[in-house]
N, C-alpha and C positions, 0 to 999 in steps of 0.2 A: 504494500500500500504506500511507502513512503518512496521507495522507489518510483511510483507511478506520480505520486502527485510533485515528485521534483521534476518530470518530465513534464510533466504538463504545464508547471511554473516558467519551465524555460523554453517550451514553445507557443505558449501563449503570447500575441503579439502585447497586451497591453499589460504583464506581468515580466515578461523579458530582460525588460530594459532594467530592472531592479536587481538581478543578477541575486534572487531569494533562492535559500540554498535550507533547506529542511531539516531542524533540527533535532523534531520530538514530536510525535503525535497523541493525540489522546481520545477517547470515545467516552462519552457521559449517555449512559442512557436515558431517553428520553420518556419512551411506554410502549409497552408491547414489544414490538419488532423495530421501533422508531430509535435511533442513534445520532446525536447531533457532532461532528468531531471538530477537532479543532488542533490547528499546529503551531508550531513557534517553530519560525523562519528568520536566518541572519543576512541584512545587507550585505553587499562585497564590504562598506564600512562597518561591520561588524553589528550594527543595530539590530534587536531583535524585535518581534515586530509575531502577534497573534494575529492568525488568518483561520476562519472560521469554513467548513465545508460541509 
């Protein structure tokens, strides 16, 4: 999964340009079969920075 979604950071045109690089993911569940996740991504300046999926 973290594999994919760094793919998809870095081919996404309007994610790209940030050069977000994946550094932890996590799954909260929501209800039922419902999962909201969420990652923490570093700048190439090191900034980290929560991205919600």
């Amino acid at each position: 999964m973290k594999d994919d979604l760094q793919s998809y950071l870095q081919r996404d045109s309007k994610r790209s340009e940030y050069w977000l690089q994946v550094m932890e993911l996590s799954l909260v569940h929501a209800s039922g079969n419902e999962y909201k996740g969420f990652a923490t991504a570093r700048t190439r300046r090191h900034a980290k920075h929560k991205v919600g999926f």
